[in-house]
C-alpha positions as CSV (number, residue, x, y, z in Angstrom):
1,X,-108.6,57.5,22.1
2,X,-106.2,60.3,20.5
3,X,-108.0,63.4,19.1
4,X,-105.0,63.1,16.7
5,X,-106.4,62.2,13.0
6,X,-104.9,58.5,12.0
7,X,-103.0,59.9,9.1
8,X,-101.1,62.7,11.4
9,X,-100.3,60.1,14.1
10,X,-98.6,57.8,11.0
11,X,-96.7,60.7,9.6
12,X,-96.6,64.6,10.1
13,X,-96.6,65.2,13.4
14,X,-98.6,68.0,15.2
15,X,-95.5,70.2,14.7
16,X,-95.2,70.1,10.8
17,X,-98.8,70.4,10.6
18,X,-98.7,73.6,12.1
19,X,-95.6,75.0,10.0
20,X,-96.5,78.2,8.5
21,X,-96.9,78.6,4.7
22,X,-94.4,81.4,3.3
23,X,-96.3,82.5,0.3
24,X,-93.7,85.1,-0.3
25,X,-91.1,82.4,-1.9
26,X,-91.8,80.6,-4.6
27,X,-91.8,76.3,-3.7
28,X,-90.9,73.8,-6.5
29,X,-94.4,71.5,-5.7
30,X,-96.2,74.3,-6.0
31,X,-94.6,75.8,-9.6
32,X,-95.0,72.0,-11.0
33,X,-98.5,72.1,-9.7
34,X,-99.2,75.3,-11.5
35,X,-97.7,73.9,-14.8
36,X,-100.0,71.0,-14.4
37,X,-103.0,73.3,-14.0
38,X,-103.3,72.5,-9.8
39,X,-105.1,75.6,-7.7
40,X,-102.8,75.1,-4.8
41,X,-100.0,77.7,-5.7
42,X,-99.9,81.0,-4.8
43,X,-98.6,84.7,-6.6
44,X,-94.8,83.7,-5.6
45,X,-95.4,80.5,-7.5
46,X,-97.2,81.5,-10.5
47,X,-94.7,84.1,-11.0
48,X,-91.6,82.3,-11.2
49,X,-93.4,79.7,-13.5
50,X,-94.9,82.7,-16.1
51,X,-91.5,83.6,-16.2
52,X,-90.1,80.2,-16.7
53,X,-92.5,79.8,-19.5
54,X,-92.1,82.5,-21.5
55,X,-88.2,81.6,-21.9
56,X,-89.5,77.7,-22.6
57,X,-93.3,76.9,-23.4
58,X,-92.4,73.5,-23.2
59,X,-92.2,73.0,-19.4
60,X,-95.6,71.9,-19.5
61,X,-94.9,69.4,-21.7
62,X,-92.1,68.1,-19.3
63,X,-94.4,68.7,-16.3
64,X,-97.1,66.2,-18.0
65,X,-94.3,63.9,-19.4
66,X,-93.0,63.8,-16.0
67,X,-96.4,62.8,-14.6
68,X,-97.1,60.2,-17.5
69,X,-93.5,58.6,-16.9
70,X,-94.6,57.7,-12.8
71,X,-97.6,56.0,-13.8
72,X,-96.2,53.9,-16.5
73,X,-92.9,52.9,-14.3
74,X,-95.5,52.1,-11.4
75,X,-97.9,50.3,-13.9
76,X,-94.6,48.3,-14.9
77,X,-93.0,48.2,-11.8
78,X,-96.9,46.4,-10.3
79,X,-97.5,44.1,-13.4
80,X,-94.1,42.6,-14.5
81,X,-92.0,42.9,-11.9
82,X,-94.5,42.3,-8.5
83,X,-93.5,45.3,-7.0
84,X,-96.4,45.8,-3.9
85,X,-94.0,48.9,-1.9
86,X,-93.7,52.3,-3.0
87,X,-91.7,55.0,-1.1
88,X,-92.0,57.8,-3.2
89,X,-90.1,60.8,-2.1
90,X,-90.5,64.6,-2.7
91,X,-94.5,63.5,-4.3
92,X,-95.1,67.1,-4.6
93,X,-99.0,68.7,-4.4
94,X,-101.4,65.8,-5.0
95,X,-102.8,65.0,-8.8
96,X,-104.7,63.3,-11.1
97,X,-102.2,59.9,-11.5
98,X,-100.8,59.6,-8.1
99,X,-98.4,56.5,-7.4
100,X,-101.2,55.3,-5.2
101,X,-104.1,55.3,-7.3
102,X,-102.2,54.0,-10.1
103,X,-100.8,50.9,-7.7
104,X,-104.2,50.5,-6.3
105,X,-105.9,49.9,-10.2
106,X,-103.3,47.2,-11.2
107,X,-101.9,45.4,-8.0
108,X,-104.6,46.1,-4.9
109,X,-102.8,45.5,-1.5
110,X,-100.0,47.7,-3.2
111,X,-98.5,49.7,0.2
112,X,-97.3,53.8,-0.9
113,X,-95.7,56.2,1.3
114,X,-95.2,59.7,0.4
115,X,-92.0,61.6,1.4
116,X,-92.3,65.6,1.1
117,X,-91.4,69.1,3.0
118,X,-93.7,71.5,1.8
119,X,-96.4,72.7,4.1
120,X,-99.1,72.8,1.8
121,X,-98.3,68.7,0.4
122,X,-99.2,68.4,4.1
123,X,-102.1,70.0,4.1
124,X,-103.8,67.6,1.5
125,X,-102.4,64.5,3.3
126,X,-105.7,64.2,5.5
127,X,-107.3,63.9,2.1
128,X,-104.8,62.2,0.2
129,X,-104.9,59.4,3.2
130,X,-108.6,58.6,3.1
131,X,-109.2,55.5,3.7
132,X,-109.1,53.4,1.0
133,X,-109.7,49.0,1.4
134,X,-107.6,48.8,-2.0
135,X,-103.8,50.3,-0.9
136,X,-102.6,51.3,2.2
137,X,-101.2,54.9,2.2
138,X,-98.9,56.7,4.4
139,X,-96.9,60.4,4.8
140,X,-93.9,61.5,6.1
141,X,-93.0,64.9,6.7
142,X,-89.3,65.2,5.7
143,X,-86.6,66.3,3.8
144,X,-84.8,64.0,1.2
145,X,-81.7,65.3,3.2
146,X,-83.1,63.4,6.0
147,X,-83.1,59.6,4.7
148,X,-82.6,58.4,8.6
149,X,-85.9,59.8,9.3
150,X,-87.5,59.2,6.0
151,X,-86.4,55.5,6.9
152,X,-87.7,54.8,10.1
153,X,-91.0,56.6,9.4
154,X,-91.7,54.6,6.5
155,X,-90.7,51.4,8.0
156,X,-93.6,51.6,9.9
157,X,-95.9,51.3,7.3
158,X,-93.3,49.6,4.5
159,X,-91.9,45.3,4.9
160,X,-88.1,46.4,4.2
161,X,-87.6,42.9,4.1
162,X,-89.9,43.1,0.9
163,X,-88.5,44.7,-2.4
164,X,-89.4,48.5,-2.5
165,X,-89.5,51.1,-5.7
166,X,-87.7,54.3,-4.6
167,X,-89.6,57.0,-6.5
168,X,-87.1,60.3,-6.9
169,X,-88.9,62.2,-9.4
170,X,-88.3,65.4,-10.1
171,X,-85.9,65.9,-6.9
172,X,-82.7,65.2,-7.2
173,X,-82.2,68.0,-9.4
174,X,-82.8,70.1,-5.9
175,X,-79.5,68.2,-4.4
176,X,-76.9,70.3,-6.7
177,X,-74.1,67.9,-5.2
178,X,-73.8,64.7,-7.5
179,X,-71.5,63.3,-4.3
180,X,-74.2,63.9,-1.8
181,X,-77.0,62.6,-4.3
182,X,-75.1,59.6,-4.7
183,X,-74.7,59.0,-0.4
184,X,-78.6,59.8,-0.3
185,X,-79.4,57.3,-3.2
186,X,-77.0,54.6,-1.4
187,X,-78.1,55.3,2.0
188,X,-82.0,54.5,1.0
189,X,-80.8,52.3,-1.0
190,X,-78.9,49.6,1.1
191,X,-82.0,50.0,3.4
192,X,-84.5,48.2,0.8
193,X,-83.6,44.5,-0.2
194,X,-82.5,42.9,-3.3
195,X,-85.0,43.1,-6.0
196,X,-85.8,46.7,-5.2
197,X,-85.9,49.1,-7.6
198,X,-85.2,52.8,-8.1
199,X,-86.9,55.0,-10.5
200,X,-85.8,58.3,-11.1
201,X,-86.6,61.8,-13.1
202,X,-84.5,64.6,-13.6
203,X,-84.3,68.2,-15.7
204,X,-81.6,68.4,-18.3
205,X,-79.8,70.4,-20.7
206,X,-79.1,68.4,-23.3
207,X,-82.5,69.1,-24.9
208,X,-83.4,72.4,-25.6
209,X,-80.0,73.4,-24.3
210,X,-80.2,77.2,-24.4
211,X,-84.0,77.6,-23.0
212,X,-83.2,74.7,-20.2
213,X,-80.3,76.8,-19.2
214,X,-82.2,79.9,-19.0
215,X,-85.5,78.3,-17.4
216,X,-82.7,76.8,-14.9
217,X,-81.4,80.6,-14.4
218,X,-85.1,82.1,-14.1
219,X,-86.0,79.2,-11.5
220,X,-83.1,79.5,-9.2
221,X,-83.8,84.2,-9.0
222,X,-87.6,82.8,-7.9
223,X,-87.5,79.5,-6.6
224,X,-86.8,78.4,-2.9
225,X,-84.5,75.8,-3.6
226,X,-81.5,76.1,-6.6
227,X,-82.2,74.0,-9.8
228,X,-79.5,71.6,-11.6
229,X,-79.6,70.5,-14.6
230,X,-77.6,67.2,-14.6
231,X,-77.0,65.2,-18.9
232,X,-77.5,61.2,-19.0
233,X,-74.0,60.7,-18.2
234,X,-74.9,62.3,-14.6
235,X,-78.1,60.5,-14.2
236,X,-76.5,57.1,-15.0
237,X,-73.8,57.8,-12.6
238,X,-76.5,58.0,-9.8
239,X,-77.6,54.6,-11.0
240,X,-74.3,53.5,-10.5
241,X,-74.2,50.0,-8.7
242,X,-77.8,49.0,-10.3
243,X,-79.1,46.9,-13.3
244,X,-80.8,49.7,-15.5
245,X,-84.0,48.9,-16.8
246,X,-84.2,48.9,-20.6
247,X,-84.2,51.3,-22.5
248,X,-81.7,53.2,-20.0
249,X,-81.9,56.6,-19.6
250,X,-83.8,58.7,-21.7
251,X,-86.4,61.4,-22.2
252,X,-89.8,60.8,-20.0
253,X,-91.4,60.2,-23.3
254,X,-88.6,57.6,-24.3
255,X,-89.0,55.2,-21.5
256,X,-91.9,52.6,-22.4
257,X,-94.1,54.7,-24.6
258,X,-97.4,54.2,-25.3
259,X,-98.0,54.7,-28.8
260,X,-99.5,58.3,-29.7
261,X,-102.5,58.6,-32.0
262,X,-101.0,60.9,-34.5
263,X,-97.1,61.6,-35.4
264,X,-94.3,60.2,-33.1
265,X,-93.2,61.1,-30.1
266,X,-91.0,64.0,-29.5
267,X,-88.3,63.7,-26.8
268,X,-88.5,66.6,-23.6
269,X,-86.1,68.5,-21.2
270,X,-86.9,65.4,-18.4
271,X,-84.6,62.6,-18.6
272,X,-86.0,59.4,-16.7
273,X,-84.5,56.1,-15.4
274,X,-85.5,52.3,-13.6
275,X,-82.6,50.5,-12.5
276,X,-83.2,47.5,-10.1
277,X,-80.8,46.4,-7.4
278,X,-79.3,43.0,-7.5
C-alpha cells in the first residue's frame, strides 16, 4: 500500500505539496481569507488588505456577501434543480460555508471537487478531505488557466455524463482578458452535459465606483495576480450561450435573498450570476 495520504494520490500530487509558500507576495485566497477573519494569511497579505480597507470598509461586506451568495446558489442549485456535482474552481482557504458542507446538509451523496493554485489551499486539503460518509470530496492542484487538467483530474471523481455546477467565484476577475475568460468558461463548459449549470461572482465598479477603482488600484501594487473589475454587461457576456437564472445578474445580496431581520438589503461591489446550459 502507498505511504501516499488518499487525498494527495486523488489530487495534488507529491510535487505541489511540496511547493514553497512565498510569504513575501501578497495571494488573493489569502487577502479574502483575512477579510473573512481566517488565520491562514500572512504580513504580505494583511497588508494589502489594511490598505484595501481603508480606501473601502466595505470589502468585508462583499467578502461575506460573496460567501453567503455560494451557499444559497448551492442550497438552490441541490434542492430545486437536483444538482449532486460540484466543480468549484479557485475555492480559496477553507471556511465556515464551504460548497461541500453546504451540499452534504441538503442533498447527501452530493460529489465536490475543489480547483485551486495556492500552496497554502493545499495545505488544508488533508483536512478539508476527511473522510466524510455524507459527500465525496476531491482537490485538484491547478490553475483556472489549465482547464485540460482541471478536466481530467476531476473526471476522476466527477460523472461528466451527469449535470455539473461550475463554481467561478471570485476568479474570473484574476483573468483580465474577457476573450480568454470566455474560451475558459466554454472549454469547461462543453465538457459538462446539458442541464449543467454555471454560477459565477465577480468585483465591479458600478457600485461604489470611485473606492472599487481605487481598492482595484491598491490590490493590483500588493497582490500577486492583477484585479479587473468587469460591470453586468461584462458578466452577462461570459454567460453568453446560457439560460440565466432569474433574477440575472446582480449584487451577491440581490440574487435570492433571504429576508434580513431589520431594514432591507443594501446592494455590494460583488455582482453574481446562475445561468444553466441547455
Amino acid at each position: 500500500m502507498s505511504d501516499t495520504p488518499e487525498w494527495m494520490r486523488a489530487g495534488a500530487d507529491s510535487a505541489a505539496a511540496d511547493r514553497e509558500i512565498d510569504t513575501s507576495v501578497a495571494h488573493p485566497a489569502r487577502i479574502w481569507d483575512y477579510w473573512l477573519g481566517g488565520k491562514d494569511n500572512f504580513a504580505a497579505d494583511r497588508e494589502t488588505g489594511d490598505r484595501i480597507l481603508a480606501a473601502i470598509p466595505a470589502m468585508v461586506d462583499n467578502a461575506r456577501a460573496d460567501r453567503a451568495f455560494l451557499g444559497r446558489a448551492v442550497r438552490y442549485l441541490a434542492v430545486e434543480e437536483g444538482v449532486r456535482q460540484f466543480l468549484d474552481i479557485g475555492t480559496g482557504i477553507p471556511a465556515a460555508g464551504n460548497t461541500h458542507e453546504v451540499a452534504r446538509d441538503v442533498a447527501p451523496g452530493s460529489r465536490v471537487v475543489y480547483v485551486d493554485n495556492d500552496p497554502v489551499v493545499l495545505s488544508h486539503a488533508c483536512a478539508l478531505l476527511a473522510g466524510d460518509d455524507d459527500v465525496t470530496t476531491d482537490y485538484v492542484d491547478a490553475d483556472l488557466r489549465e482547464p485540460e487538467r482541471i478536466l481530467a483530474r476531476a473526471a476522476q471523481t466527477l460523472d461528466f455524463g451527469s449535470p455539473v455546477a461550475v463554481m467561478l467565484l471570485g476568479i474570473l476577475e484574476f483573468v483580465p482578458d474577457a476573450e480568454q475568460a470566455r474560451a475558459i468558461i466554454k472549454q469547461v463548459m462543453e465538457a459538462v452535459p446539458s442541464g449543467s449549470f454555471l454560477v459565477i461572482s465577480h468585483s465591479t465598479n458600478e457600485v461604489h465606483r470611485e473606492a472599487m477603482e481605487e481598492a482595484a488600484r491598491l490590490w493590483n501594487e500588493g497582490g500577486s495576480t492583477p484585479l479587473t473589475l468587469r460591470d453586468a454587461a461584462g458578466l452577462r457576456d461570459l454567460l453568453g450561450g446560457l439560460e440565466p437564472v432569474e433574477p440575472g445578474v446582480v449584487s451577491c445580496t440581490l440574487w435570492h435573498p433571504e429576508q434580513p431581520e431589520v431594514g432591507t438589503t443594501a446592494p455590494v461591489a460583488q455582482y453574481c450570476g446562475v445561468a444553466r446550459k441547455p
